[in-house]
C-alpha positions as CSV (number, residue, x, y, z in Angstrom):
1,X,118.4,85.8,116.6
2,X,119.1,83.0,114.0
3,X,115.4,82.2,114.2
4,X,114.0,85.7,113.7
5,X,116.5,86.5,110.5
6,X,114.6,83.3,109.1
7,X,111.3,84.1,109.8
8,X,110.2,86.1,106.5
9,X,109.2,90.0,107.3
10,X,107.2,92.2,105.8
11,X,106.6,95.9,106.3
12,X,103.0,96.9,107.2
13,X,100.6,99.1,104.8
14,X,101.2,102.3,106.7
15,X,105.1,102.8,106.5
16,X,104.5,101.9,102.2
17,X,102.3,104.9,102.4
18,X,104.3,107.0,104.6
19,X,107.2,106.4,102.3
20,X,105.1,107.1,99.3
21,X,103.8,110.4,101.3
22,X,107.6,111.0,101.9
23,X,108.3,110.7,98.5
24,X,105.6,113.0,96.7
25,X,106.3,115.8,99.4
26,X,110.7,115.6,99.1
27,X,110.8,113.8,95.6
28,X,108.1,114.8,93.3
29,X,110.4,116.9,90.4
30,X,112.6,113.7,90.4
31,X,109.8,111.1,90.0
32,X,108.6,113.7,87.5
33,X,111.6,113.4,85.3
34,X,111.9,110.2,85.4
35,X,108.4,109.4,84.3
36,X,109.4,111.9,81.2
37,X,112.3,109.9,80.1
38,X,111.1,108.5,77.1
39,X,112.7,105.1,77.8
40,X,110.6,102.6,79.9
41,X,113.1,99.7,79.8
42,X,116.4,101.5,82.2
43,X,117.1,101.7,86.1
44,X,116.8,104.7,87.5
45,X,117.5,105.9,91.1
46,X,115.6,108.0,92.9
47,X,118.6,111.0,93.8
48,X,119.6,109.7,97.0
49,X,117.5,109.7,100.0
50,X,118.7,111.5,103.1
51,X,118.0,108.8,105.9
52,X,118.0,111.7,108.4
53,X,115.3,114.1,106.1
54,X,112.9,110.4,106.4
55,X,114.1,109.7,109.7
56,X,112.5,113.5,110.6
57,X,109.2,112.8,108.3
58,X,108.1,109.9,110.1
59,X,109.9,108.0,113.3
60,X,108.1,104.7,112.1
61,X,110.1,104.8,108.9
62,X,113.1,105.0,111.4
63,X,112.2,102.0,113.4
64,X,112.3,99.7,110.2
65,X,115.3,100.9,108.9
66,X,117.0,99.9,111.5
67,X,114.9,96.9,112.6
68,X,114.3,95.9,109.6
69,X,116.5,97.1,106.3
70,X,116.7,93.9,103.8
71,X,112.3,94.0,103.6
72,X,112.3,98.2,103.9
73,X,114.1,98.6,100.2
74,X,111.9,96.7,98.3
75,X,109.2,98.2,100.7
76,X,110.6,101.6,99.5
77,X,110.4,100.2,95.5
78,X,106.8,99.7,96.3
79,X,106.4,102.9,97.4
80,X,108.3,104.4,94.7
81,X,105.7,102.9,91.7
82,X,102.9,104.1,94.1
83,X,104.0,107.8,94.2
84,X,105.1,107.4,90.2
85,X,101.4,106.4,89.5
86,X,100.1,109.2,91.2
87,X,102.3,111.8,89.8
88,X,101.4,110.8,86.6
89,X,97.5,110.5,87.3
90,X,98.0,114.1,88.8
91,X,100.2,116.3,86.6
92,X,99.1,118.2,83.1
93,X,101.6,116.5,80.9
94,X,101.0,113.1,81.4
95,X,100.6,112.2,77.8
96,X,104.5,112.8,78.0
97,X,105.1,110.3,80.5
98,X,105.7,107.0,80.6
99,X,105.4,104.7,84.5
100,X,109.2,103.1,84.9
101,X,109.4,99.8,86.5
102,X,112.8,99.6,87.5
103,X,113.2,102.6,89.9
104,X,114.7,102.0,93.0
105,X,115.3,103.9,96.2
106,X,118.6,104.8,97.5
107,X,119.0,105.9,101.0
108,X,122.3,107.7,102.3
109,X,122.8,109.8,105.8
């Protein structure tokens, strides 16, 4: 056990884009006001993720939150400036928007 807590981990490509996917389909108005807050330099918080809600979307998502949960936050981070980016490049108004680099995901049951 001591030797696999050591080893680093990373999460693969697909659960990023399933929690990106996750995201856009459950989070999109939130990512959307965030990216219209004028100010680019504050931490915001995605509202709080129901684990259960992403536990349903995808069981993959479930296995690394529980195998897994120090590397499946920043994971999630990742995936939360993926989705911002493609709000923005998506929506009308995006000459009101501004990409935040210090949102984070918060997951709660």
């Amino acid at each position: 056990l001591a030797e696999r807590m050591a080893q680093p981990q990373t999460v693969e490509e697909g659960v990023v884009e399933a929690l990106e996917e996750f995201l856009l389909s459950h989070h999109q108005h939130d990512l959307e006001t965030i990216l219209k807050d004028s100010d680019d330099t504050l931490h915001f918080s995605i509202i709080i993720i129901n684990a259960l809600e992403l536990f349903d979307f995808r069981m993959i998502v479930a296995q690394h939150v529980i195998d897994q949960p120090i590397v499946l936050l920043p994971a999630f981070n990742r995936a939360v400036a993926r989705a911002q980016h493609c709000v923005y490049s998506n929506h009308d108004c995006k000459e009101q928007m501004v990409f935040k680099p210090n949102v984070h995901a918060r997951l709660s049951n």
